[in-house]
C-alpha positions as CSV (number, residue, x, y, z in Angstrom):
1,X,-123.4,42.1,49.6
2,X,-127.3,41.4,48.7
3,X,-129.7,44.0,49.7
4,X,-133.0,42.7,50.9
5,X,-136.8,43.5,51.2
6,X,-138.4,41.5,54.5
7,X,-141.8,42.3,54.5
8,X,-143.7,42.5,58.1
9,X,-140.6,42.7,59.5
10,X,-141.9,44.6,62.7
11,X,-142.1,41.1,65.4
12,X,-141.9,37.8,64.5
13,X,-141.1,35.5,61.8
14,X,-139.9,38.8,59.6
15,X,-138.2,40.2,62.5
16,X,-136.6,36.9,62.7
17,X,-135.7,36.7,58.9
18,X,-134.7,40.6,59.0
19,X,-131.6,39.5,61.6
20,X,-130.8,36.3,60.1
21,X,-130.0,37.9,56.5
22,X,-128.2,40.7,58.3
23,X,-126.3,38.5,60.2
24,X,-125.4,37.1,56.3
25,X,-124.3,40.1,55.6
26,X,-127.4,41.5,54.0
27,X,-128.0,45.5,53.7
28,X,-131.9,44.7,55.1
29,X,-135.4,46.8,54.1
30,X,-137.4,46.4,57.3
31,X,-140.5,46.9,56.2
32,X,-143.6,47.5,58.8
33,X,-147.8,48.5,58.2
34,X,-148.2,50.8,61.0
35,X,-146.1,50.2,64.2
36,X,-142.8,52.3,63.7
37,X,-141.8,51.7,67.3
38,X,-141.8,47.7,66.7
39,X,-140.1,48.2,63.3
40,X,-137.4,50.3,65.1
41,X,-136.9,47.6,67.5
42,X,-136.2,45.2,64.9
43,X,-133.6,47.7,62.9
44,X,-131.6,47.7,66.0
45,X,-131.2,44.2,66.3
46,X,-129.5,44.3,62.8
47,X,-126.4,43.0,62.3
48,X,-124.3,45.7,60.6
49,X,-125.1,48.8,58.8
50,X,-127.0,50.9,55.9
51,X,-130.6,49.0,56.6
52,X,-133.4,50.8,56.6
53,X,-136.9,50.9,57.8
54,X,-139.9,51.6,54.9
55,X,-143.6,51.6,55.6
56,X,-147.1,51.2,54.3
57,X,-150.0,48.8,53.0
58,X,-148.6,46.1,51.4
59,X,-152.2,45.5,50.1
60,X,-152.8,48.8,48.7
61,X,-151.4,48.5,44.7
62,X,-149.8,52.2,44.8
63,X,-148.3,51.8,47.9
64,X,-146.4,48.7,47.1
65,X,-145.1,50.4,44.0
66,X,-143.9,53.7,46.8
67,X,-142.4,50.7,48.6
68,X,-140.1,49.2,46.1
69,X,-139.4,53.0,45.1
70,X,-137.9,53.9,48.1
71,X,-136.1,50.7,49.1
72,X,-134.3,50.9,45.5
73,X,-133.6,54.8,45.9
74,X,-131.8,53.5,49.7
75,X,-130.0,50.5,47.8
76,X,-130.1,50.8,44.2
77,X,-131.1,47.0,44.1
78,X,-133.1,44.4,45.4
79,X,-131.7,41.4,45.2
80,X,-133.7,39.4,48.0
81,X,-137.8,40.1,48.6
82,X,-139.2,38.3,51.3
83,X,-142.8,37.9,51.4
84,X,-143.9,37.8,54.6
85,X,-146.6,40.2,56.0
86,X,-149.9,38.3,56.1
87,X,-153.4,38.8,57.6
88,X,-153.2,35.9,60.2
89,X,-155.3,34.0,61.8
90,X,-157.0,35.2,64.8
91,X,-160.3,36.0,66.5
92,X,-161.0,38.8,64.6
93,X,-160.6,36.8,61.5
94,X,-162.3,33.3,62.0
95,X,-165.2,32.9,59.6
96,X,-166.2,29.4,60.1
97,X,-168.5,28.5,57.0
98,X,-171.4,27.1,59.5
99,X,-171.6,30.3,61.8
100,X,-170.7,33.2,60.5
101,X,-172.5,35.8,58.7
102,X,-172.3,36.3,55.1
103,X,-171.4,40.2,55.5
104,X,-168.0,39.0,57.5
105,X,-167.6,35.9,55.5
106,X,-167.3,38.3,52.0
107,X,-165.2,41.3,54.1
108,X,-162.9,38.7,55.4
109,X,-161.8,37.0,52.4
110,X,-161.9,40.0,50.3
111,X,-158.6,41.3,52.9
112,X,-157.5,37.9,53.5
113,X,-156.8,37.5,49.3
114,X,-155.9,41.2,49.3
115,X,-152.9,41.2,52.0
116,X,-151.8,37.7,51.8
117,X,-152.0,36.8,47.7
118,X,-152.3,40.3,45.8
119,X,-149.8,41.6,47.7
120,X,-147.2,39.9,47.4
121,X,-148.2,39.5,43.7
122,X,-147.6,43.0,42.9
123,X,-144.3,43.2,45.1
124,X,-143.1,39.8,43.3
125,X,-143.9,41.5,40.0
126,X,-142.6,45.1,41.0
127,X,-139.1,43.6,42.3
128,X,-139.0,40.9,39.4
129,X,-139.1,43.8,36.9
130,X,-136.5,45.6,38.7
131,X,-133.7,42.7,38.5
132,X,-135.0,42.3,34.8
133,X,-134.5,45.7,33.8
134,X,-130.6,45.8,35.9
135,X,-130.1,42.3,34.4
136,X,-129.7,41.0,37.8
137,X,-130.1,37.4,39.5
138,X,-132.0,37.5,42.3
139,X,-134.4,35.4,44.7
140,X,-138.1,35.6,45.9
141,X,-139.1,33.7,49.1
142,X,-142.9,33.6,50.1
143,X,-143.7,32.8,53.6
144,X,-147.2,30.4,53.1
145,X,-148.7,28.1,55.5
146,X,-148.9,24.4,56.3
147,X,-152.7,25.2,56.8
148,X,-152.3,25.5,52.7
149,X,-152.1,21.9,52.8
150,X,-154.2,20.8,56.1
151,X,-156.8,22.7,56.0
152,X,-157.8,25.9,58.1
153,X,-162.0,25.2,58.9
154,X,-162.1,28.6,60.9
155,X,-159.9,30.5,58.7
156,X,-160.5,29.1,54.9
157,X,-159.8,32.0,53.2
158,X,-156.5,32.3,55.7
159,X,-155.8,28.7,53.6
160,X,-156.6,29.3,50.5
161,X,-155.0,32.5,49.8
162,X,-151.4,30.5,51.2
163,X,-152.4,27.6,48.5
164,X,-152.6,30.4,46.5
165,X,-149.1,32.0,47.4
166,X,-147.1,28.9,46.9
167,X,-148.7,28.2,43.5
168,X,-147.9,31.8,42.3
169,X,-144.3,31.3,43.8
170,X,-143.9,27.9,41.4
171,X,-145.6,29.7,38.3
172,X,-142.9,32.7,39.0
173,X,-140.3,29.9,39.4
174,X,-140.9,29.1,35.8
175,X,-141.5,32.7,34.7
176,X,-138.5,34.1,35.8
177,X,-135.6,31.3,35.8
178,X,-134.8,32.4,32.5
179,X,-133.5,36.0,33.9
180,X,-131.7,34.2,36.8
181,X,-134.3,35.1,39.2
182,X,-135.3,31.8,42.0
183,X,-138.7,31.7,43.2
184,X,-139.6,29.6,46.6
185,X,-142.1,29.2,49.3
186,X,-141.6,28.1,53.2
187,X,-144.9,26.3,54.4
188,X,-144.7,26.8,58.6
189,X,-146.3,24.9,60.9
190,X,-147.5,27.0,64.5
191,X,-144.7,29.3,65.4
192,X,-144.1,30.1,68.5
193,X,-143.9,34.1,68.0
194,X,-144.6,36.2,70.9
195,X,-148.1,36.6,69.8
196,X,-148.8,32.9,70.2
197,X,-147.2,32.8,74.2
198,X,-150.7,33.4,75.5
199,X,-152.3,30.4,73.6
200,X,-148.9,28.3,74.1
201,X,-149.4,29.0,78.0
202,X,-153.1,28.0,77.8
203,X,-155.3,25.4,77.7
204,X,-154.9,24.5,74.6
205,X,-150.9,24.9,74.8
206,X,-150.6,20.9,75.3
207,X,-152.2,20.1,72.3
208,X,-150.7,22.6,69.9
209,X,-147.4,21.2,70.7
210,X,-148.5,17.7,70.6
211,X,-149.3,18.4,67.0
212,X,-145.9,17.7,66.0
213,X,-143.9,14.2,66.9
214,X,-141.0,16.8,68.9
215,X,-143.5,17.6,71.4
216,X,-143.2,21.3,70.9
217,X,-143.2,24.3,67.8
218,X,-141.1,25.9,65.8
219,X,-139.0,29.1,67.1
220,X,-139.0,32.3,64.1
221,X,-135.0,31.3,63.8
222,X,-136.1,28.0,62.7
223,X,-138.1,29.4,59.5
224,X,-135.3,32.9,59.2
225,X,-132.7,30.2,58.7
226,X,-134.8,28.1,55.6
227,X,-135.1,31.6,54.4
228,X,-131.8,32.4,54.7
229,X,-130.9,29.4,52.4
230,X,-133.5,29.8,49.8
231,X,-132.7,33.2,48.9
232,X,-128.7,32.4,49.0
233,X,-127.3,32.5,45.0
234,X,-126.4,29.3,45.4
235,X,-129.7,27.7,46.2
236,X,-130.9,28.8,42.9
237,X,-131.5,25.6,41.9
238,X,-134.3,24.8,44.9
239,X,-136.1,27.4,42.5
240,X,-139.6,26.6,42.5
241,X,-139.8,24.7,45.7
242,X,-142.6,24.6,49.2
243,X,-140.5,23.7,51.9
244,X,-142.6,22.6,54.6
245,X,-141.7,23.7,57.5
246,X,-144.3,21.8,60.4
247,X,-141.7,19.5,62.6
248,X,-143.8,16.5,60.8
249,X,-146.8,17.6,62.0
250,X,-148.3,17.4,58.9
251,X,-147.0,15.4,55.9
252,X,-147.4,15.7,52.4
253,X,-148.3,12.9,49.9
């Protein structure tokens, strides 16, 4: 049995990963920033028993370190972190270079790097050291962004801090093959969480899906299951990979 540490895990794509790996067979660490009652929605959709739910922000350095704590006092082990909470993009976080003040430009990529690259830095490094010190394999899965690749004009810092992700997740790759431990990254596309219905029933619906050659987005089960794989022990060897993750939407060169 693996025991697991799904970050963000309250709706979603982490909800989504949260099931999948307990449907595995996982022991699963729901983890959630402030909305218990969402977080306790997702622990009873778990497959199986002994999960648990843990709280606070991620971005804060002490209270990642109080994280890790208390999933590894419910478990003993982490075998699996899952990076996944992220500031996302949204109104309150556009900062388009050509319009918006340099007060919110500096305040949004100051949290923007905070949540979505320190973070899971210092959860990487704090669960790392854990299967280090227990001389333990284990895997790391960062959930980045095709927008690390495309572009994201109203939300650069959104972009840069997932360009930023997956190249910590291959420098990790390196760093910590030799104790056993994988490192890898899933690069989405637009998921269609529930957060999205509103702008997938809109106006601009049509054109979102028509991003993609299959006419529509992805589902959260499409990127649980690529997680699923990357942090199985025997896709070690996909170690150091960004799986994109965009229904050809966007292609790499």
């Amino acid at each position: 049995m693996l025991h697991s540490l799904v970050t963000g895990a309250s709706r979603g794509i982490g909800r989504a990963i949260a099931v999948a790996l307990s449907a595995r067979g996982d022991r699963v660490a729901v983890h959630y920033g402030q909305d218990r009652s969402a977080a306790e929605e997702t622990l009873a959709l778990l497959h199986g028993e002994g999960h648990v739910l843990v709280e606070g922000d991620v971005s804060d350095p002490a209270t990642a370190e109080r994280i890790v704590d208390d999933v590894l006092h419910a478990f003993g082990r982490i075998d699996v972190l899952v990076n996944n909470a992220a500031l996302a993009p949204n109104p309150s976080t556009s900062h388009p270079v050509a319009t918006v003040d340099y007060a919110t430009w500096h305040r949004t990529w100051e949290r923007m790097v905070q949540v979505d690259l320190q973070a899971p830095a210092n959860l990487s490094f704090l669960v790392a050291r854990s299967l280090i010190e227990r001389g333990l394999p284990g895997a790391i899965v960062n959930v980045g962004s095709r927008g690390a690749f495309r572009g994201e004009p109203e939300f650069p810092a959104y972009g840069a801090a997932k360009a930023g992700l997956h190249a910590m997740g291959q420098s990790l790759a390196v760093a910590l093959a030799p104790h056993g431990i994988a490192v890898t990254s899933v690069a989405p596309g637009f998921v269609g969480t529930d957060r999205q219905q509103e702008k997938l029933s809109g106006p601009t619906g049509d054109g979102i899906r028509d991003q993609s050659p299959f006419g529509r987005v992805a589902t959260p089960e499409e990127v649980a299951d690529a997680v699923v794989y990357l942090s199985a022990p025997g896709s070690q060897w996909a170690s150091g990979t960004i799986l994109d993750l965009n229904g050809a939407s966007h292609l790499r060169t």
